[in-house]
C-alpha positions in Angstrom: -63.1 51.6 135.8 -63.3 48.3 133.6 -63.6 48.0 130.0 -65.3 45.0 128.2 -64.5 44.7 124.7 -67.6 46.9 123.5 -67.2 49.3 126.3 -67.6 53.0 125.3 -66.8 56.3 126.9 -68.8 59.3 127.0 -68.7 61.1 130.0 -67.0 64.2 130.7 -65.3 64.8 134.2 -64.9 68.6 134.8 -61.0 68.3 135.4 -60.9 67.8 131.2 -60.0 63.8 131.6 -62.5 62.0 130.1 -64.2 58.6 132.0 -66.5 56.0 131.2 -70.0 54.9 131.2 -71.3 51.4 130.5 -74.0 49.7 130.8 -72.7 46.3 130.9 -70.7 47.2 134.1 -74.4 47.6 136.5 -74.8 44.7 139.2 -77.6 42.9 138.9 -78.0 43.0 142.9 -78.0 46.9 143.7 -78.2 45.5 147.6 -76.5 47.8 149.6 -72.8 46.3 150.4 -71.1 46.7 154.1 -67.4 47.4 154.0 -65.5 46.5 157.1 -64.5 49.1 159.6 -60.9 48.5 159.7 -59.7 46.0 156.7 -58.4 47.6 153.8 -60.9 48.5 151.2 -62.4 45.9 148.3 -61.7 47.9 146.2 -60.5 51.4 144.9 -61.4 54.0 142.6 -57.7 55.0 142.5 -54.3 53.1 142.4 -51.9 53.8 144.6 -48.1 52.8 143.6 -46.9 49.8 145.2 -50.1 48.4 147.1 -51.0 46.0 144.6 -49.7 42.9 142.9 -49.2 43.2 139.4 -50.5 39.3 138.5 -48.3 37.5 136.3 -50.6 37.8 133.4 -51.3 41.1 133.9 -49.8 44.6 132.2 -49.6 47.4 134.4 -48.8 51.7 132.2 -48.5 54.5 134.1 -48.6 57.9 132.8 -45.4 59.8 134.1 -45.9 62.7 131.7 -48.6 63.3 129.1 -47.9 67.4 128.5 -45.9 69.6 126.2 -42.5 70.9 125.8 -44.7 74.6 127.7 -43.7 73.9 131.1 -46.2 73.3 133.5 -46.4 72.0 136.7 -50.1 69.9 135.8 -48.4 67.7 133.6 -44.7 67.0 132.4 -43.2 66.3 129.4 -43.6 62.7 127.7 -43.2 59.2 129.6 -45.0 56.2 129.9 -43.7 53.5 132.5 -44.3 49.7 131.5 -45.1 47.4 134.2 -45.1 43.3 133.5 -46.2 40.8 135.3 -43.4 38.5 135.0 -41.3 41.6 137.0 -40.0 43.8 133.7 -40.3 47.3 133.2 -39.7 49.6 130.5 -39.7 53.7 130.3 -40.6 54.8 127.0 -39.9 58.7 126.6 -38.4 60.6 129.4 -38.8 64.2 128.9 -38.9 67.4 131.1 -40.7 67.0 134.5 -41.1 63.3 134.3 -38.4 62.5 136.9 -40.1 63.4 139.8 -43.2 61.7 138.7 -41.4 58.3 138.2 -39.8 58.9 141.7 -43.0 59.9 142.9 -44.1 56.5 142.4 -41.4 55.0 144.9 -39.9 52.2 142.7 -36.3 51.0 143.3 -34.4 52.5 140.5 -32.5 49.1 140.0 -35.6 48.1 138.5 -35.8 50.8 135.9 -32.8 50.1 133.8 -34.2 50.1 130.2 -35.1 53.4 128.8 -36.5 53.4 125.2 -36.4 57.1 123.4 -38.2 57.8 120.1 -36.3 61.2 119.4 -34.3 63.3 121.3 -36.5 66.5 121.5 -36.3 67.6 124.6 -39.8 67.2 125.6 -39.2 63.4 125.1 -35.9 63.1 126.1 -34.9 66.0 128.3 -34.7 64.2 131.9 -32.8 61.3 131.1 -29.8 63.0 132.0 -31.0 63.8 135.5 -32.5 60.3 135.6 -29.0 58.9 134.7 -26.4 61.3 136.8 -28.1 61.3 140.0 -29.2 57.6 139.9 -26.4 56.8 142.9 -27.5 59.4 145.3 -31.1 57.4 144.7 -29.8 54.0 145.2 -29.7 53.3 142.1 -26.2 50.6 141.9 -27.2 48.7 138.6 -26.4 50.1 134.9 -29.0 51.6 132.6 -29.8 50.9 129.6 -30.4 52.9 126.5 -32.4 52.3 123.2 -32.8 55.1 120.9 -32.5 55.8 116.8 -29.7 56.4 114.6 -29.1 60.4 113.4 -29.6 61.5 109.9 -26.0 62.8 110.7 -23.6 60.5 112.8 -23.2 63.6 115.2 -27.5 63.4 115.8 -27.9 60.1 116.9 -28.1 58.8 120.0 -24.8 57.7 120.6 -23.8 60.7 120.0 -25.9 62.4 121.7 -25.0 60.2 124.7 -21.6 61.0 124.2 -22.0 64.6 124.4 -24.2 64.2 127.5 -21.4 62.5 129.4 -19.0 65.0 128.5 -21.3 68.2 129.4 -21.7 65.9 132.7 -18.4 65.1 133.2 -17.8 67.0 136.5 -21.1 65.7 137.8 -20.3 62.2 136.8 -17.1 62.7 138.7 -18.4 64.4 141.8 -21.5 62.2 142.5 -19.1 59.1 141.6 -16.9 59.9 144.4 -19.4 60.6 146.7 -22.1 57.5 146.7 -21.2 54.1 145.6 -21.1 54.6 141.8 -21.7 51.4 139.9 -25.2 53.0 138.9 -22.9 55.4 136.4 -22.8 52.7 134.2 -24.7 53.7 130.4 -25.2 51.0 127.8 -26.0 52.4 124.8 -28.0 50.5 121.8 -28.9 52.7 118.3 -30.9 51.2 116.0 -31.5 52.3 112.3 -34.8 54.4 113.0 -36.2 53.3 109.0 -36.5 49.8 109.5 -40.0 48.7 109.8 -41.1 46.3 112.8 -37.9 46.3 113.7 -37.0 43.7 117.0 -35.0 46.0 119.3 -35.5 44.2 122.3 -36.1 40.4 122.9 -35.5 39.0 126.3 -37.6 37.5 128.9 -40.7 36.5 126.6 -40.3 40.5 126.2 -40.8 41.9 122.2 -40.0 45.7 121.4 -40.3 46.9 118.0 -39.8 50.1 116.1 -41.6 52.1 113.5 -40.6 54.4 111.6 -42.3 57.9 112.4 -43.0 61.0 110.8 -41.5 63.9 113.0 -38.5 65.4 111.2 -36.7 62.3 110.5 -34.8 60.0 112.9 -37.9 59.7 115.2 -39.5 56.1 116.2 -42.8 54.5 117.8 -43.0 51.5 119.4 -44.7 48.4 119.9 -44.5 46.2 123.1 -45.5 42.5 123.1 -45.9 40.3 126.2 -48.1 37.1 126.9 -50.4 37.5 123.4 -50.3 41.5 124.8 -49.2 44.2 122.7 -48.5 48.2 124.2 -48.2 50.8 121.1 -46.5 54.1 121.6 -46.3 56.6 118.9 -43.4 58.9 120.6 -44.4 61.6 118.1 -45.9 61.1 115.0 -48.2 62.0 111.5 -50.4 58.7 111.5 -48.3 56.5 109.6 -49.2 53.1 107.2 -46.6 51.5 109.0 -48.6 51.8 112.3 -51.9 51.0 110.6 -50.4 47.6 109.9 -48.2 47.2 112.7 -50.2 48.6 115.6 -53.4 47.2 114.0 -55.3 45.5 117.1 -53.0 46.6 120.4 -54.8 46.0 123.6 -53.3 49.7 124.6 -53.0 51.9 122.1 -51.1 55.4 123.0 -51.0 58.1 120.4 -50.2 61.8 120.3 -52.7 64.1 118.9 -52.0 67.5 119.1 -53.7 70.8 120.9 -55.8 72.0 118.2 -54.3 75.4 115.9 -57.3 78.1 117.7 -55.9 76.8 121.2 -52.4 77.5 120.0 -52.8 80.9 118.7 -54.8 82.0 121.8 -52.7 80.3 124.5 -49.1 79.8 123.1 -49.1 82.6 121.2 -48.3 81.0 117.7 -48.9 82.7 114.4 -51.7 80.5 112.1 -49.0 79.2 110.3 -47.0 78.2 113.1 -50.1 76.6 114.7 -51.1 74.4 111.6 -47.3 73.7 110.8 -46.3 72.8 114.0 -49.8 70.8 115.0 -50.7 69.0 111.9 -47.7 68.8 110.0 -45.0 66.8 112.4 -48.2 65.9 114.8 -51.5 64.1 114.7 -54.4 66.2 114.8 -57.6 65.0 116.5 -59.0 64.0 113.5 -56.2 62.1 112.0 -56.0 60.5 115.5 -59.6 59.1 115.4 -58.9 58.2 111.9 -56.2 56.0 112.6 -57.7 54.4 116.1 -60.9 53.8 113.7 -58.4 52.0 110.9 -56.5 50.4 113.9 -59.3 49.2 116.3 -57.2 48.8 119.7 -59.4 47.5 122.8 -58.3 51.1 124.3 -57.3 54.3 122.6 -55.6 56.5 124.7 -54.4 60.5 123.4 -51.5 62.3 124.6 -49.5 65.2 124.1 -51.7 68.4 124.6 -52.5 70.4 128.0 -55.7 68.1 129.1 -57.8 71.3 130.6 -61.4 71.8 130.6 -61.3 73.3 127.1 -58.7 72.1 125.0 -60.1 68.8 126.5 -63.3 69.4 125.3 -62.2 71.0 122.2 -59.8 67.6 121.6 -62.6 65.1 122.9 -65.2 66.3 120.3 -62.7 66.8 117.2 -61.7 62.9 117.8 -65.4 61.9 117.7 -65.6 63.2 114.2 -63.9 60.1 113.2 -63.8 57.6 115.8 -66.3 56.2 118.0 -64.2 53.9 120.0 -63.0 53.3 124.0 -61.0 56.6 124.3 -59.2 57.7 127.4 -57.7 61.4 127.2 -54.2 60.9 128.9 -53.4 62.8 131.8 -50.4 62.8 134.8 -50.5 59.2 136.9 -53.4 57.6 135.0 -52.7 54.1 135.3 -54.3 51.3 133.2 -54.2 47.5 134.2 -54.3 45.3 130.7 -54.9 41.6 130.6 -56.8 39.7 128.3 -60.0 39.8 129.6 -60.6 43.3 130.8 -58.6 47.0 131.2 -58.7 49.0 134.0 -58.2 52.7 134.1 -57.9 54.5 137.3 -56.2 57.8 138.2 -53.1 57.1 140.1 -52.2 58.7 143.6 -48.3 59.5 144.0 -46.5 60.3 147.1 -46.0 64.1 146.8 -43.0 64.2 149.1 -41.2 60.7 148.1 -37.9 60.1 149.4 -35.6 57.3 147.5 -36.8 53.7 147.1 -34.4 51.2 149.2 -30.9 49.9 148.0 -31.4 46.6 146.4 -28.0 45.2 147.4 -25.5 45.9 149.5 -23.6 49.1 149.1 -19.6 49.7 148.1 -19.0 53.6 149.5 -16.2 55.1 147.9 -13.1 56.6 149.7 -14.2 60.0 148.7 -11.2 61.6 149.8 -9.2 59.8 147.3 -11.6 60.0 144.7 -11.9 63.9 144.5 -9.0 64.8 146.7 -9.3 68.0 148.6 -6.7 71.2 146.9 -4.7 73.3 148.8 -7.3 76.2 147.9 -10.1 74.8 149.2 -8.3 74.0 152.5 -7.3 77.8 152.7 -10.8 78.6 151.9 -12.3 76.9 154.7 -13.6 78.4 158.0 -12.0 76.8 160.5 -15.1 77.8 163.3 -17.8 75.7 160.8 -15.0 73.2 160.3 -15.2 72.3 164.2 -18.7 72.3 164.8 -18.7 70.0 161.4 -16.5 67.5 163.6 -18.2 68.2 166.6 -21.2 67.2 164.8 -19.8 63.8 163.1 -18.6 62.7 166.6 -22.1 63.1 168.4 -23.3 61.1 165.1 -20.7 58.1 166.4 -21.7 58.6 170.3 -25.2 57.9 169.3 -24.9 55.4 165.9 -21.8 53.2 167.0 -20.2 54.3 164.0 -16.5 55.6 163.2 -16.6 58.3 160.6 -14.2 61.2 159.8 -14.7 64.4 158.1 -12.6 63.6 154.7 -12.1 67.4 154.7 -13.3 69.3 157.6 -10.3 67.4 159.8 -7.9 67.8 157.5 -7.0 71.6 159.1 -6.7 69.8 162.8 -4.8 67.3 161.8 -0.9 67.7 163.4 
């Protein structure tokens, strides 16, 4: 659905994600239109990853997660994927469950090499290390790179939370390494001091990222993104803060938490009242605050995230926002995908591919010698049936009758060899 510039939203769809209705939007000629009978579509409803070209004034943000750290299998953790039209992407946020939804969308993984965290809860920043260690056995052959704050301690910042990663890792690292070519197991690093206020972090390409300072126990960012007179703002997780009143003041896309309100958390999570208000007003936005802030801040498009979007708490969320703002609202949910430029936004729901496989190598591949890499002991070669050893070879050597290839089993010939 398009937004103009006075667009507003008030309908309700029944799976708790809130759509639009405008006015300005009716053709003047309600003539009936034929569609052909076997060209693709004029148009669609729905955006389905990688079928359209993302014009080279144009923004493309995908929803990859828009839940809570409760598990679920509706909506995962934190993400929001970045799509520009001059070929640049960005991954702010990466927490549980978003993995599969950014593979889901079936983009080369040597194009997502910048990952921008605003804290390292786990519900923000807990798949990055399955994002990062199995990046080879995706195709993934370039090195990522990673933006996140400074710790209040040396031993809580990202470096060093990168550090121990790589070390609770290590045998994975060194496993997948020798298996699959491994220049994807490459990590670039970048802290920045999370206080500083519109802080550049990233410049490159015509490409602007900034940092706020946010209000979520300390060390914890948001961002701001500015492309071709664009600008993307991500709270991460936040109180409203001054800072993004006059930093975020005006963003074409504006992407804030607010929080599932306290009666919602006693009933479904369980929390005690304190709990509930502590945890969901005190280091998060309520709905309020957040359509206090969008009403201060005036983006074209406000969108909320970070509750479960279901019929009720949607509702629930929906109406406590309207208290205070009466702006272009989306409520966020898995896959909804907006298209920005300066004329209009789009929102559609997108469609993934359920059962993806990995996106093509972009280059050519370098396969290790496995064999030397992660050499085969003595016990494991005492361990091995001999019977599934053989039909293993037996196996591999129909594989090079039929492909025209000349592979070995690194260690299921070892035990034949004289």
């Amino acid at each position: 659905m398009m937004h103009s510039e006075s667009y507003f939203r008030t309908v309700v769809l029944s799976a708790g994600i809130f759509a639009a209705s405008a006015t300005n939007l009716i053709a003047e000629d309600q003539g009936p239109s034929e569609w052909s009978r076997t060209e693709p579509y004029p148009n669609q409803t729905v955006y389905y990853p990688g079928t359209e070209t993302l014009g080279p004034d144009e923004m493309r943000i995908i929803a990859c997660g828009t839940g809570m750290p409760q598990p679920r299998l509706k909506q995962a953790a934190a993400c929001f994927l970045v799509e520009l039209g001059n070929g640049e992407k960005f991954i702010f946020d990466m927490g549980e469950g978003s993995y599969e939804r950014i593979m889901a969308l079936g983009i080369p993984l040597d194009q997502l090499d910048k990952v921008f965290l605003g804290h390292l809860h786990l519900d923000h920043a807990g798949d990055f290390p399955a994002f990062y260690f199995t990046g080879p056995v995706n195709n993934r052959l370039t090195p990522v790179r990673l933006w996140g704050p400074e710790g209040i301690k040396p031993e809580w910042g990202t470096k060093a939370w990168a550090d121990h990663m790589m070390k609770m890792w290590a045998w994975e690292e060194a496993t997948r390494g020798a298996a699959v070519d491994p220049r994807g197991l490459q990590l670039e690093v970048n802290e920045f001091d999370w206080k500083a206020v519109n802080n550049v972090i990233f410049d490159e390409n015509g490409v602007q990222v900034r940092t706020l300072p946010a209000i979520h126990g300390e060390q914890a960012v948001s961002f701001l993104l500015e492309w071709n007179d664009l600008k993307f703002a991500f709270s991460s997780d936040t109180l409203p803060t001054r800072w993004w009143r006059e930093h975020a003041d005006g963003a074409d896309l504006a992407i804030h938490e607010c929080f599932t309100p306290p009666e919602f958390m006693i009933e479904k999570y369980g929390f005690e009242p304190s709990e509930a208000i502590f945890v969901g007003s005190q280091g998060h936005t309520a709905a309020q605050a957040f359509g206090k802030i969008m009403s201060e801040t005036e983006p074209r498009l406000a969108v909320c995230y970070h509750f479960q979007n279901d019929h009720d708490i949607a509702l629930a969320v929906y109406s406590a926002i309207r208290e205070t703002y009466s702006g272009p609202l989306d409520l966020a949910a898995d896959f909804m995908t907006w298209n920005v430029t300066k004329n209009e936004i789009r929102t559609r729901q997108g469609v993934p591919n359920e059962e993806s496989f990995p996106a093509p190598v972009q280059m050519a591949k370098q396969p290790p010698d496995s064999a030397a890499e992660f050499p085969f002991s003595e016990f494991d070669l005492e361990s091995m049936d001999l019977g599934a050893a053989e039909a293993t070879n037996d196996m591999i050597e129909a594989f090079n009758e039929r492909s025209g290839n000349d592979e070995v089993g690194a260690y299921t010939s070892l035990p034949f060899k004289e």
